[in-house]
Structure formats: C-alpha cells, structure tokens
KELOKE-739477 format. One record per residue (C-alpha): x, y negated, z negated; residue in three letters; residue number from 1. Coordinates in steps of 0.25 Angstrom, whole numbers. Layout:
BEGIN
X  Y  Z  ALA  NUM
...
end
This chain:
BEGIN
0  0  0  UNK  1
5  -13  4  UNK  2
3  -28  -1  UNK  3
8  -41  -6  UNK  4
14  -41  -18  UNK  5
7  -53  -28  UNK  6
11  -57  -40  UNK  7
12  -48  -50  UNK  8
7  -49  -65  UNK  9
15  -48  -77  UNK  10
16  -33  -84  UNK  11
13  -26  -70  UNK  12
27  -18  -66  UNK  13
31  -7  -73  UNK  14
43  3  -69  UNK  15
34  15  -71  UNK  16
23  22  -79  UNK  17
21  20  -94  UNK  18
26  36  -99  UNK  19
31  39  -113  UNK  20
34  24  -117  UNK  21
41  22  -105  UNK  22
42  18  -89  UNK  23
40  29  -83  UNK  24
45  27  -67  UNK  25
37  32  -57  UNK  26
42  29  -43  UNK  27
29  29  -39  UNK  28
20  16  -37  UNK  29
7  10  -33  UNK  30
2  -5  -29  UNK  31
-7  -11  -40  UNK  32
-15  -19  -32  UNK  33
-23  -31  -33  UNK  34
-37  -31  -31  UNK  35
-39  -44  -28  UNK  36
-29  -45  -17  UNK  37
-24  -31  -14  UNK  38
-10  -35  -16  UNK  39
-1  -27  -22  UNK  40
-1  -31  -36  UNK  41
12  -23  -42  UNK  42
18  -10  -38  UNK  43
14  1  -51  UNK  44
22  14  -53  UNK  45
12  25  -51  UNK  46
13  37  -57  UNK  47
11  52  -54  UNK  48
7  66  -61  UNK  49
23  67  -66  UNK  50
20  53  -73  UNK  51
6  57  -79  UNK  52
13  69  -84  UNK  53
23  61  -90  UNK  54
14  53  -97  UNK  55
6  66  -102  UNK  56
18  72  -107  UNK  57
23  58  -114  UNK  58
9  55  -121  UNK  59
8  70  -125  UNK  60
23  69  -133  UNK  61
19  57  -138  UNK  62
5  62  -144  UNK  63
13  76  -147  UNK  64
26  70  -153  UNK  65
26  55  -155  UNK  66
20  46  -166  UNK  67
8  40  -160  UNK  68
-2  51  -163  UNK  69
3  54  -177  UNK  70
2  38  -181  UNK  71
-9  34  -190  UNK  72
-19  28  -183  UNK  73
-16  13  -189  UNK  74
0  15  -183  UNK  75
-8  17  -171  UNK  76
-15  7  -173  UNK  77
-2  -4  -173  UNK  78
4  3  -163  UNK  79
-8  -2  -154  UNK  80
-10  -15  -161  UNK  81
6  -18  -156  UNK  82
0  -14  -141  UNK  83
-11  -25  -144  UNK  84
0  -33  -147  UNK  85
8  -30  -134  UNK  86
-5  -30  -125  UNK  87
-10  -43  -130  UNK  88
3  -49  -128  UNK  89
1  -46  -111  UNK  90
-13  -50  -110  UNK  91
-10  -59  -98  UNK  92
-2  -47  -91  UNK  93
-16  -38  -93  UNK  94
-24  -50  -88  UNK  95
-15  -52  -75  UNK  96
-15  -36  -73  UNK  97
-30  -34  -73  UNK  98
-33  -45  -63  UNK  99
-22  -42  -54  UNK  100
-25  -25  -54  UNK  101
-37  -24  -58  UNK  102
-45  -37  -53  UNK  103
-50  -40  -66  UNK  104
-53  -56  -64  UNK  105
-43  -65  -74  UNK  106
-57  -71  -78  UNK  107
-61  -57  -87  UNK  108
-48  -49  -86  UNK  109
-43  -54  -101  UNK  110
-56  -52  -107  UNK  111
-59  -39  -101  UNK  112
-45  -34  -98  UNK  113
-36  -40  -110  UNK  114
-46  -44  -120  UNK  115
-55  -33  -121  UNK  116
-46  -22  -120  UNK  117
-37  -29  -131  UNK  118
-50  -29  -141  UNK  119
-51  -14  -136  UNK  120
-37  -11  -140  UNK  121
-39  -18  -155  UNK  122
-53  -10  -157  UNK  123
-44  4  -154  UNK  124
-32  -3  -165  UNK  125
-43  -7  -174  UNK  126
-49  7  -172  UNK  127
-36  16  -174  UNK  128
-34  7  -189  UNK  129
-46  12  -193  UNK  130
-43  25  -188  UNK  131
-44  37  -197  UNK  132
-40  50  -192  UNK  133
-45  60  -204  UNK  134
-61  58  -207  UNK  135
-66  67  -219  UNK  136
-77  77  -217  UNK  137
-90  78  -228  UNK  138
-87  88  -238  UNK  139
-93  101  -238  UNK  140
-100  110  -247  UNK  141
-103  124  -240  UNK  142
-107  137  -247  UNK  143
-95  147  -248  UNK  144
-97  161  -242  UNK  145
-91  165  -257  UNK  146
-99  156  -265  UNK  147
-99  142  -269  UNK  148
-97  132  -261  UNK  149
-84  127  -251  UNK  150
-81  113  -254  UNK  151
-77  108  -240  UNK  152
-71  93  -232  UNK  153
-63  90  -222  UNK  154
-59  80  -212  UNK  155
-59  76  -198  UNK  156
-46  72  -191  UNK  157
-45  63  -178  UNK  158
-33  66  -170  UNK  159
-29  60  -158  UNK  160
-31  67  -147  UNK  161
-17  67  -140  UNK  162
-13  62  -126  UNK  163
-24  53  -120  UNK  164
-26  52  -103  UNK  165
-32  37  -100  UNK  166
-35  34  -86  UNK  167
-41  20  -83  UNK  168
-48  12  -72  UNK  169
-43  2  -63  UNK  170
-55  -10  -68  UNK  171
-51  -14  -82  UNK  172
-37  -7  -83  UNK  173
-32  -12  -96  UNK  174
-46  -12  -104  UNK  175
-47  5  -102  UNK  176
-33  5  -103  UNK  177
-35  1  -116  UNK  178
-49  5  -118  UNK  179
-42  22  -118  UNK  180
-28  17  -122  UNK  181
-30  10  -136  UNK  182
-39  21  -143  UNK  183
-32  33  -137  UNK  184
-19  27  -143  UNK  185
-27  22  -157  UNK  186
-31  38  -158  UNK  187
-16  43  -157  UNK  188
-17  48  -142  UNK  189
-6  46  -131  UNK  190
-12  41  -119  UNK  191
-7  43  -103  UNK  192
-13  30  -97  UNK  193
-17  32  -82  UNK  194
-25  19  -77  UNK  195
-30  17  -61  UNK  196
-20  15  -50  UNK  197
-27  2  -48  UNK  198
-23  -4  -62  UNK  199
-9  1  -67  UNK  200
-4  -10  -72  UNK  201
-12  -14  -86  UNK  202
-10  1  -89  UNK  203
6  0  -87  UNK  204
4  -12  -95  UNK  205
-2  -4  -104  UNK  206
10  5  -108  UNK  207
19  -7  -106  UNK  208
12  -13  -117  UNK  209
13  1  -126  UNK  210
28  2  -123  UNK  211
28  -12  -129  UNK  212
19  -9  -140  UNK  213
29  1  -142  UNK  214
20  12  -142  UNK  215
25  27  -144  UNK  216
30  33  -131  UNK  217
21  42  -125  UNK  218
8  36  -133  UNK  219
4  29  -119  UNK  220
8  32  -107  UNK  221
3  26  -93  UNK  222
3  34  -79  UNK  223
-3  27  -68  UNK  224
-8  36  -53  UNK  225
-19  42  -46  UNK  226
-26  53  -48  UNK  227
-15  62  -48  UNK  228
-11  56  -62  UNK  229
-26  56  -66  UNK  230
-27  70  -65  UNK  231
-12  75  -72  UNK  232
-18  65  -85  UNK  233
-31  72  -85  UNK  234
-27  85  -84  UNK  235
-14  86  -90  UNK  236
-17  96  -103  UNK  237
-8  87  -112  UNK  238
-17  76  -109  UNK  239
-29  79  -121  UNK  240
-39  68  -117  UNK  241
-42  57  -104  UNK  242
-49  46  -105  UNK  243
-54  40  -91  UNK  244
-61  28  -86  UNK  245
-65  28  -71  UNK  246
-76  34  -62  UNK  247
-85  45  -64  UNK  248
-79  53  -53  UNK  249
-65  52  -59  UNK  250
-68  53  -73  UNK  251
-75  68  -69  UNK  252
-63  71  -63  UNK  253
-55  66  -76  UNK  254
-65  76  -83  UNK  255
-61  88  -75  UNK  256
-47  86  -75  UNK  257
-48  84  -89  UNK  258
-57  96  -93  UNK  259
-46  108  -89  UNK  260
-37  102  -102  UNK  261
-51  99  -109  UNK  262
-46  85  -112  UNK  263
-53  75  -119  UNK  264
-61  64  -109  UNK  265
-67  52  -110  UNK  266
-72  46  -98  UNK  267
-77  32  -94  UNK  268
-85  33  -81  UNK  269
-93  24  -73  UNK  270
-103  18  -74  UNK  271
-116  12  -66  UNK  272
-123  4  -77  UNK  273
-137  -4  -79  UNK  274
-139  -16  -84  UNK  275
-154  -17  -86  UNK  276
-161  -32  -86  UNK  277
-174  -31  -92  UNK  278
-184  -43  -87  UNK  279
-182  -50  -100  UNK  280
-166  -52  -99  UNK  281
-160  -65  -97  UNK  282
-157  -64  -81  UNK  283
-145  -75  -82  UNK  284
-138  -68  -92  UNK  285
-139  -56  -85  UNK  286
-137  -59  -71  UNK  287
-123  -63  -78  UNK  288
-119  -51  -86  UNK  289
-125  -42  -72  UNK  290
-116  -51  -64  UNK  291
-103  -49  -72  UNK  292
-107  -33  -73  UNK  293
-105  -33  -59  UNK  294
-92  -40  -56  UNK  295
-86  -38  -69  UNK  296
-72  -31  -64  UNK  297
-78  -32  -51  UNK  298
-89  -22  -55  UNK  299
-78  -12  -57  UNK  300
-83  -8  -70  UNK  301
-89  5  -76  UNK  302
-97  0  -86  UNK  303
-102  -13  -78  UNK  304
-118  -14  -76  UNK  305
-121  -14  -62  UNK  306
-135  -7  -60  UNK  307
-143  -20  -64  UNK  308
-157  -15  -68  UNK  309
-167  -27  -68  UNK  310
-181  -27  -71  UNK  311
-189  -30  -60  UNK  312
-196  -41  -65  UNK  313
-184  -50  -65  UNK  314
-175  -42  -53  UNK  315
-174  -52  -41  UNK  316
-171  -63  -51  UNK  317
-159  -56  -59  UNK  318
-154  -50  -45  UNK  319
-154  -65  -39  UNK  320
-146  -70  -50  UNK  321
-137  -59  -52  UNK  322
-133  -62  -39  UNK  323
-133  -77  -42  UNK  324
-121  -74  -52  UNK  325
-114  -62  -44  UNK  326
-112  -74  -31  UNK  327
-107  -83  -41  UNK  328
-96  -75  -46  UNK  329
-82  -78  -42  UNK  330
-75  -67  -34  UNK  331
-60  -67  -31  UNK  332
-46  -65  -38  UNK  333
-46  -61  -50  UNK  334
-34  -69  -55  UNK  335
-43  -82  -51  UNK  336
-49  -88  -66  UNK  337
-63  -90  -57  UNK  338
-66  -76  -52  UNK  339
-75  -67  -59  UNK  340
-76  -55  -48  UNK  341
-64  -50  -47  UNK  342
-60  -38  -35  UNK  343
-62  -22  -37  UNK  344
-51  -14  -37  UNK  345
-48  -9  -23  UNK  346
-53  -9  -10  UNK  347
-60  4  -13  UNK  348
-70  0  -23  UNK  349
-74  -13  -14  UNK  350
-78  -3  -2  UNK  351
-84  7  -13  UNK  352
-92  -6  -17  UNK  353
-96  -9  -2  UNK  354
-101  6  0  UNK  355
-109  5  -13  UNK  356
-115  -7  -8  UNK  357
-117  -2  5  UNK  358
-123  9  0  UNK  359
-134  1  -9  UNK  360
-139  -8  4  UNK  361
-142  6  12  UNK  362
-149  11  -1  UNK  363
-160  1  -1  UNK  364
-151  -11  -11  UNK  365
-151  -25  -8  UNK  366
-138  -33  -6  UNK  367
-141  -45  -16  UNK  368
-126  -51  -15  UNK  369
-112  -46  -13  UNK  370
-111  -33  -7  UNK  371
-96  -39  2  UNK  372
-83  -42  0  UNK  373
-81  -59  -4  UNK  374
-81  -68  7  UNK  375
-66  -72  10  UNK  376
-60  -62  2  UNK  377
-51  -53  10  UNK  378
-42  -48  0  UNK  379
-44  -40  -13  UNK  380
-55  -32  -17  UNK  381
-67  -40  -18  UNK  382
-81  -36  -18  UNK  383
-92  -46  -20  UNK  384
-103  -44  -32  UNK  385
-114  -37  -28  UNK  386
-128  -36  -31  UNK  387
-137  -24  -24  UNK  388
-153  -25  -27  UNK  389
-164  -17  -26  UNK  390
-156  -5  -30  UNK  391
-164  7  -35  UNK  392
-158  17  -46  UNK  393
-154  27  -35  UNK  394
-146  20  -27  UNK  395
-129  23  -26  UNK  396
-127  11  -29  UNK  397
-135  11  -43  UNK  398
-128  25  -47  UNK  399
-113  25  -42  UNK  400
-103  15  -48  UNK  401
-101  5  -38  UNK  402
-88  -1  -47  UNK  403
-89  -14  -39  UNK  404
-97  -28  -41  UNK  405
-110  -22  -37  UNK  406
-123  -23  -44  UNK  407
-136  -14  -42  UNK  408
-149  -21  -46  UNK  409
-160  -13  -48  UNK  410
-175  -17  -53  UNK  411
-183  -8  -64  UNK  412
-196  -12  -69  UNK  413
-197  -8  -83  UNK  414
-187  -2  -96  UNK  415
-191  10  -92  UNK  416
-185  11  -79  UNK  417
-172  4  -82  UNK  418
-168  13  -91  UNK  419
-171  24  -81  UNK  420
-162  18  -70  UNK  421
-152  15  -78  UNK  422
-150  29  -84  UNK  423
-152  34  -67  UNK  424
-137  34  -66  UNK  425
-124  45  -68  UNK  426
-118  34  -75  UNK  427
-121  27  -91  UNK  428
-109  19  -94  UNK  429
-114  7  -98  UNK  430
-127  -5  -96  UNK  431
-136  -14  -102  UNK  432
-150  -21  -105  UNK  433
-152  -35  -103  UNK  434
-166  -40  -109  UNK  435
-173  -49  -120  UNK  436
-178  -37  -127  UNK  437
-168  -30  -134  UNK  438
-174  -19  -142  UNK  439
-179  -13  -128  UNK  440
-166  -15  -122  UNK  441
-160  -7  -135  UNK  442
-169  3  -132  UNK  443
-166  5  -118  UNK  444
-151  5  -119  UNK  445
-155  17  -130  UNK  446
-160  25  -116  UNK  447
-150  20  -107  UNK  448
-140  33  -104  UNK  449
-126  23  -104  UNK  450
-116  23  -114  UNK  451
-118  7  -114  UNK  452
-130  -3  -116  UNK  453
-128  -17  -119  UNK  454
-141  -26  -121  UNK  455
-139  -40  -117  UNK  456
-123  -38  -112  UNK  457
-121  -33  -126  UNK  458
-107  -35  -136  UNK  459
-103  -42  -123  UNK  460
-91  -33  -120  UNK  461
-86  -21  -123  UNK  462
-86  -17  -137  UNK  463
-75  -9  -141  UNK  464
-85  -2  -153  UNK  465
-96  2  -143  UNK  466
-92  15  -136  UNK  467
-90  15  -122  UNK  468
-95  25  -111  UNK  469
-105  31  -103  UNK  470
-117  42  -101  UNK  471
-114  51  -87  UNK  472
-105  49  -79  UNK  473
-102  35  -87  UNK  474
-90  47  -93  UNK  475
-89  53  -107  UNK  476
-85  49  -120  UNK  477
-83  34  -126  UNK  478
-72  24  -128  UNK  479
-72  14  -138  UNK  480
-81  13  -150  UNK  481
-78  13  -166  UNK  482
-72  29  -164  UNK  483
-64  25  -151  UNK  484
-51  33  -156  UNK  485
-60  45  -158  UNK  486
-60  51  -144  UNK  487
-46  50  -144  UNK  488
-45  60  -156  UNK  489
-48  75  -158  UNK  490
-53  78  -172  UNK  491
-50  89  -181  UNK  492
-58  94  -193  UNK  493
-51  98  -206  UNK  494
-59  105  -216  UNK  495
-53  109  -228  UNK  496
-58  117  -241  UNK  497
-61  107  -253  UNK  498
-67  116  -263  UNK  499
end
C-alpha cells in the first residue's frame, strides 16, 4: 500500500511488539492509515503467530512465576495507580492518536477516549482496594451419620484466573483497551493485548505506558495481526480466558476456537438497538440525543440506538426534525475543532453503508436525507448522516448492524407494539424510552430483552457501576459493574470441620 506520509503524532513508532516488558522486533509491518485522508499515518510493526506465541509464553511465566498474581490486591492496586499516573501524564499523545487512527473527531476524542476511560481505570483501582480474595461461608449445623451434630464453615476464595487473551476493535481503541486491560490486571491476570490492525498504536501506547509504570515483565504483553494471530491467542491452551469486543460473526468464531481448550469467554457483540419516542417526549430534545446516536464515531458503535421507534402520532414531525439536525452537523476532518462527523474507518465499511442503503430503497424505505458520500470530499472515508423512513421491523436494514451513520425510523401506534419491535431483533445490547410518563417507561424497559435501558438519556454516560452487555447475539457475560474483578477470578470453596 502506497501513500504520502503526513505528519506523524507523538508516541506513534515503536521498534517492535510490547512482549515480556520489552520490544520485541518483528521485521514485519503494516501502514496505519488515516481515515480522513487515507495517508499513510506511520509504519507499525506487525506481528505473526511466533510473536503471539511469544506473548503467550511471557504472560503464562509471568502468572506461573512472577509477583504479579501472588500481590495482595492493594499492591496491585498502586502498581495500577503508577500506570494512571503515566497515562495521564500522555493524555495529548492518546487525543492525537484517536483522531488520526481511529477518526474520533478532536471535539469528543478527550471525553470519550481520555477521560472516560481514565475514570474506568480509577473504578477498577478503586475496586482492586476493596478487593477481598477470602469471603467466609455461613456456618453449619448438620446431623452426624454417628450422632450428634457436625459443626461446620468455611470460605470461598477468588483466584485469579491466570493468563487473559484481549482482543479489541478499531472504533474506541483506548477505551476497550482499557475497559478489559484494567480489571484483568486488578484480579491478578496476565494479559496478551491484541487490538484491530486499523488501531495499533493506542495499544502500543499501552505497553509503552506499562513499561514506564514499571509494571512486571510479562504482566501485559501487546501482539498486533490479523486473524492468523487471533486464532494462536484464542486457541492456545496456556491461554485460560479471551475477552473480545467485535462483530457477531467474529465473536462466534472466538467462541469456537475458544471452546477446544474450554476457556473462559466474555463477548461484547453487536448490536441493532431502539430508541422508543412515545407521543408525550419532548421532540427537541430527542431529535438531538437521536442525532448524536447516529454519527457519534461515525455511527461505528455497538451500543448506539439506530432503530428509532416513533409513535405515530407525532412520526413526520420528529422525522422532519431529526433531519433538520443531521443537515446541520459539520462533516470533515476530525483534527478540525468545528467538526462533529468524523469518517469511518475504511473504505470498506462506506461501501458496506452504501449496500445497506441501497438495499433499504429497493425494500420499500424512504431516503429522507443522506444516503451519498459529502459533496466535495474526494478524499477519506466519509459518509454523510442518513436517515431512512417508512421502515418496517423486517426490513435488513432494521435487523443487520449497518456500523455506519445510518438511522431506520419506523412508526408504531401503541406500547404494545413498541416493545414488540424492539425485542424483533437477534440483537439486545442496548436502547432507551423517551416519554413524560416515567413509570410506564420503567415498566416497559422491565420487557424489553436488551442488557441496557435508559429512560430520558439516563446517567448521561456510561456508568462504570452499571454492568454492560447484551441478550442474543449482543454476546455473553458482562463487563463493569461493582463485582467487575470477579469474572476475571475462578473460585475455590474451603470447607473445614469446626466442631
């Protein structure tokens, strides 16, 4: 692949792959590119199944041999907090990165991709303090086979559960590097990173930022490649658990590479979420909040709401002003301070938009706006928000994950059948209820098979005490929440004979 080299951001060139607490070369490389532009953004070594079994073999000595497992869980705990420390000290270098390999726009790429994520990695600090690895069972009394009565207790003990496969996407690289990382290391795992081929770089960061912390060697180890190296971490019998964010269709094959070795998996899946506007919502508000769930990272989310389910009642009038805002959003570079759509990753997933779109029109849908790459922008990989009408439940468009700036708006005419299209998907990651009426909107999101409901845009974020994942094909297993450490643990019961 061939392009003019532009200017490159601060922490982005490393002489290799992050194994056993050092750089480990490769002679092997791949061109990061810049979405907005397609130019080459850096060179980034590129690693292989001999690097991924390198990393396997580090982490597993590490968990085996070395400190980090055998730490209480408040050592740990500093450890991380000196990573914080490091990590905080680079926030610029993370901005920079996300919007020059990923596309994140400059305008939300510290909130979303510095900020929260720190807060994230203080919640899993906070958590490990807290942490108590021995939890006492209720004593017994139980009849003896000779008489009397046996006097029993006993504990349950929370072990790590040793070396820790991530494997991230490409759309917010250093928040689910972090969102698997953090807890994996606050539980006393080793962890092999392996992040998309489109978004190296905040993952290298990553173990830059460890070897500064002066983290163990081994504790966390990051292998970039393609599937090749996906399938060595997934299958590798020293590996004891993989943890995957991604498509459905890659996270069932994750499943059954993973199932021969029985490992350990959580899967964060896709999603095809509604958002449900009931007659009584206020329409300006949520023609904004539906606006931003369509372009936020370019529509290149799991959890955004992009099946808009409208009473009919006020339909044309929230369709027309959802549209209002969508032509209104500035679309460009995502370095520019003014621009709120930013580009998708590849050139790939704008033709998978254009087929999805396509596809809608010859179904029956209604092109309201969008639908076309911007006027004048002949570089990059921009697609413009898009809003389809008249969509029936049925339709692809309202089942498959688009992962591009496109919205299906789709009439219903009473709670009844809201919730009935909303559930009509393979997917239940996430959505919400927009309405006056709050107890009825509580009571719908009670029958409403997703893994997340908020009423009226809810916390506002993402809450790092609310556990996060999906019904279906939305994957299995949860991340965050008050027990987050706990997935990352086997337990063992001790019962022992008091009297």
């Amino acid at each position: 692949m061939t392009g003019t080299t532009i200017a490159v951001p601060n922490r982005s060139q490393y002489p290799g792959l992050f194994v056993g607490g050092q750089w480990l070369a490769t002679g092997r490389s791949a061109p990061v590119l810049n979405p907005a532009t397609g130019q080459i953004v850096v060179d980034a070594p590129l690693g292989s199944a001999s690097e991924a079994d390198a990393a396997v073999t580090a982490a597993r000595v590490a968990f085996d041999d070395g400190p980090w497992p055998r730490m209480s869980s408040a050592e740990r705990a500093a450890r991380l907090g000196r990573l914080r420390d490091v990590l905080a000290q680079w926030n610029d270098d993370i901005v920079a990165l996300a919007v020059a390999e990923a596309g994140v726009p400059t305008t939300i790429a510290r909130s979303s991709q510095v900020d929260a994520p720190m807060r994230l990695l203080d919640f899993f600090i906070e958590r490990a303090t807290r942490f108590d690895p021995i939890r006492p069972l209720p004593v017994t009394t139980l009849p003896s086979r000779h008489g009397g009565t046996i006097l029993g207790a006993g504990v349950v003990q929370r072990s790590p559960r040793g070396v820790v496969t991530a494997i991230t996407p490409f759309n917010a690289p250093f928040l689910v590097n972090l969102l698997k990382v953090g807890p994996a290391l606050a539980a006393g795992c080793t962890v092999v990173l392996k992040p998309s081929d489109y978004t190296p770089l905040e993952a290298l960061l990553l173990g830059a930022a460890a070897a500064e912390a002066d983290l163990p060697a081994g504790v966390l180890n990051v292998v970039t490649g393609g599937a090749e190296v996906g399938e060595r971490l997934t299958t590798d019998p020293r590996v004891d658990m993989v943890t995957f964010t991604g498509s459905d269709a890659v996270g069932a094959k994750v499943m059954a590479q993973a199932s021969a070795t029985l490992k350990h998996v959580t899967l964060e899946l896709g999603g095809k979420s509604a958002m449900i506007v009931r007659a009584d919502a206020d329409l300006d508000a949520v023609a904004a909040r539906g606006a931003a769930e369509l372009t936020t990272f370019a529509g290149q989310g799991c959890a955004l709401w992009t099946r808009h389910l409208v009473h009919r009642s006020i339909y044309d009038v929230y369709v027309e002003r959802l549209a209002a805002v969508l032509q209104r959003m500035p679309i460009g570079d995502p370095a520019d301070a003014r621009t709120v759509v930013g580009p998708l990753i590849r050139e790939s997933a704008c033709a998978r938009t254009r087929r999805y779109v396509a596809g809608a029109l010859e179904e029956g849908a209604r092109l309201v706006c969008g639908g076309r790459r911007p006027p004048g922008m002949d570089r990059g990989f921009f697609y413009e928000p898009t809003l389809l009408a008249d969509v029936r439940a049925d339709m692809t468009v309202a089942q498959e994950e688009v992962f591009g700036p496109v919205g299906a708006a789709i009439p219903f005419d009473d709670d009844e059948e809201a919730i009935r299209i909303a559930n009509h998907s393979v997917f239940g990651l996430s959505g919400s209820i927009w309405t006056a009426d709050t107890g009825t909107a509580f009571a719908m999101a009670q029958r409403i098979n997703t893994g997340n409901v908020s009423i009226n845009g809810g916390t506002g974020g993402m809450s790092p005490w609310a556990p996060f994942g999906g019904y279906k094909r939305s994957g299995l297993g949860r991340e965050l929440g008050a027990d987050v450490l706990d997935d990352f643990c086997e337990t063992k019961t001790i019962q022992f004979h008091a009297g």
